[in-house]
Wavefront OBJ file of the C-alpha trace (Angstrom):
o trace
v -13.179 -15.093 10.482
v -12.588 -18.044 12.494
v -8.840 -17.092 12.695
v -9.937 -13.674 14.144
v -11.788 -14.608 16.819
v -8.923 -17.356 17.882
v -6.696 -14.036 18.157
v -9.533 -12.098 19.768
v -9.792 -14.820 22.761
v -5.764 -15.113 22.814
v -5.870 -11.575 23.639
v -8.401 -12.151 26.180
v -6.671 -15.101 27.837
v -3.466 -12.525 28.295
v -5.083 -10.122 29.243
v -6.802 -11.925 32.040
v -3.547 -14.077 33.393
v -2.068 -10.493 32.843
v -4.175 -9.285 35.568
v -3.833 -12.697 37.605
v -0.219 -12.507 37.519
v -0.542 -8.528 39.187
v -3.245 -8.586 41.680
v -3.968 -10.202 44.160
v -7.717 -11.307 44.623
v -8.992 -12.120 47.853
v -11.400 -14.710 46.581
v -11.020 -17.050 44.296
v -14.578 -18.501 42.840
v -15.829 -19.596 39.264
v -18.316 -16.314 39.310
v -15.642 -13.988 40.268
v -13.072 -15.293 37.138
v -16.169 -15.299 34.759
v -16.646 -11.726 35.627
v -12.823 -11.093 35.103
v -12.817 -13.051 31.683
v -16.191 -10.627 30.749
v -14.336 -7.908 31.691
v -11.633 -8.439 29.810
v -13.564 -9.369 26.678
v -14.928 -5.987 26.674
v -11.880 -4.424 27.646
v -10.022 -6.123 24.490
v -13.109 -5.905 22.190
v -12.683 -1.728 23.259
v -9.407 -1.140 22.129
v -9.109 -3.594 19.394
v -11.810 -5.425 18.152
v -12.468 -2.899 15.157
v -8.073 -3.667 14.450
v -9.075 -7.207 14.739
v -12.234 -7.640 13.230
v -12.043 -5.075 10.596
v -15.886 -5.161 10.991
v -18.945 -3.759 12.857
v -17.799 -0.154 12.767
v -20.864 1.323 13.848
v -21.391 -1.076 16.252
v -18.018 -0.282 18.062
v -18.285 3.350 17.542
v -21.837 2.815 19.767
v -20.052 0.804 21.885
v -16.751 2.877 22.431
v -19.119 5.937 23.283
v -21.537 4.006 25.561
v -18.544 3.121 27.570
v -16.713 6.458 27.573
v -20.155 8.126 28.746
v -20.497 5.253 31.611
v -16.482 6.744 32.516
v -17.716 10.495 33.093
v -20.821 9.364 34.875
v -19.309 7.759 37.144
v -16.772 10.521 37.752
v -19.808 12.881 37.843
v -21.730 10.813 40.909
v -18.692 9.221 42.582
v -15.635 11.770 41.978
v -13.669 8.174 40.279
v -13.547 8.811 36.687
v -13.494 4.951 35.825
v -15.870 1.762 35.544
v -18.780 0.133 37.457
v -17.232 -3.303 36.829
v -13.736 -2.649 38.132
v -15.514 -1.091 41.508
v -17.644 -4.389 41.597
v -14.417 -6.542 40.954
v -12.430 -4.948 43.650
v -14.964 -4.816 45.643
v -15.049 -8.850 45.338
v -11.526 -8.854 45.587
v -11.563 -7.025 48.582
v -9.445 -4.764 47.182
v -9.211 -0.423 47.278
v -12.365 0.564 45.356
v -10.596 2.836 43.190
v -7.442 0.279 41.764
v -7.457 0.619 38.476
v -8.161 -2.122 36.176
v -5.121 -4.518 35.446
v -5.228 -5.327 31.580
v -2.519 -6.292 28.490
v -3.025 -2.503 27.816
v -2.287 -1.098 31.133
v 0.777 -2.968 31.960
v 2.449 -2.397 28.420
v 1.495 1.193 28.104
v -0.318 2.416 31.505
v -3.689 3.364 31.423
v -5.248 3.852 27.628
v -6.177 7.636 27.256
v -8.918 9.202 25.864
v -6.475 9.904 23.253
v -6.343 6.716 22.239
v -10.092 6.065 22.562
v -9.964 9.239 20.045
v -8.286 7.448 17.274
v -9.659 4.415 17.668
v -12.987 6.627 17.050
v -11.930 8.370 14.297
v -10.525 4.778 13.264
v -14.604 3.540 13.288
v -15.889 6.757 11.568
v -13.573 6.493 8.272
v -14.997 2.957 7.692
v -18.244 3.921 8.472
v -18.142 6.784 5.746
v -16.430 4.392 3.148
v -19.273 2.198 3.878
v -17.901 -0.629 5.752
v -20.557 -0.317 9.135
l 1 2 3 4 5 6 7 8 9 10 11 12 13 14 15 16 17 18 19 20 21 22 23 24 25 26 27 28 29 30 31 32 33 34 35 36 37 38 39 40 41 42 43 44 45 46 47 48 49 50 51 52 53 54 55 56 57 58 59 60 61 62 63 64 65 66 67 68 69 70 71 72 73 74 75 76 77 78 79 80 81 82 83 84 85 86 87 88 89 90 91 92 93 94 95 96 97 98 99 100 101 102 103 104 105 106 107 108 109 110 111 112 113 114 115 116 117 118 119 120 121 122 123 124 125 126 127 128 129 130 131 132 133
């Protein structure tokens, strides 16, 4: 397990000089790189941490849904189908509110799709039937 979580915060660490390498932050504080590094966490734990950790199925399926809901909310009170947090970290930034988040995933294959988010879903569900929540 202990190798899984090393290639769980590798992942993270790209990510997040992935998105220091493409935008262009305003500010530069210890809050505002915590709050990058947490959103990159979740961003990797999103896409792959059922891949990685072959574990908490359920969990992530919860997860993946609570997040995809939080998307369409805030397309149905702003009009921006997106996330809270990368409002709040542009916002920081001082950059356009609606910039899309800057991730490993969006720079080698644009923004993920609900598509994607689909599979990775159906990914959760076959575990969960065969018993591995």
């Amino acid at each position: 397990m202990k190798e899984k979580f090393l290639i769980y915060f590798l992942l993270v660490l790209i990510s997040y000089f992935t998105e220091k390498v493409n935008v262009k932050c305003k500010k530069n504080n210890a809050g505002k790189e915590l709050f990058s590094i947490i959103h990159h966490s979740i961003s990797v734990f999103l896409v792959l941490g059922s891949f990685i950790f072959n574990k908490f199925h359920l969990l992530h399926l919860f997860f993946l849904a609570f997040v995809v809901a939080h998307w369409h909310l805030m397309e149905t009170t702003t009009g921006v189908y997106g996330c809270y947090l990368s409002r709040l970290y542009n916002d920081i930034c001082g950059l356009p509110r609606d910039d899309k988040f800057i991730d490993i995933f969006s720079v080698l294959n644009g923004q993920a799709t609900l598509s994607l988010y689909g599979v990775i879903l159906l990914y959760d569900m076959y575990f969960i039937s065969k018993g591995n929540i």
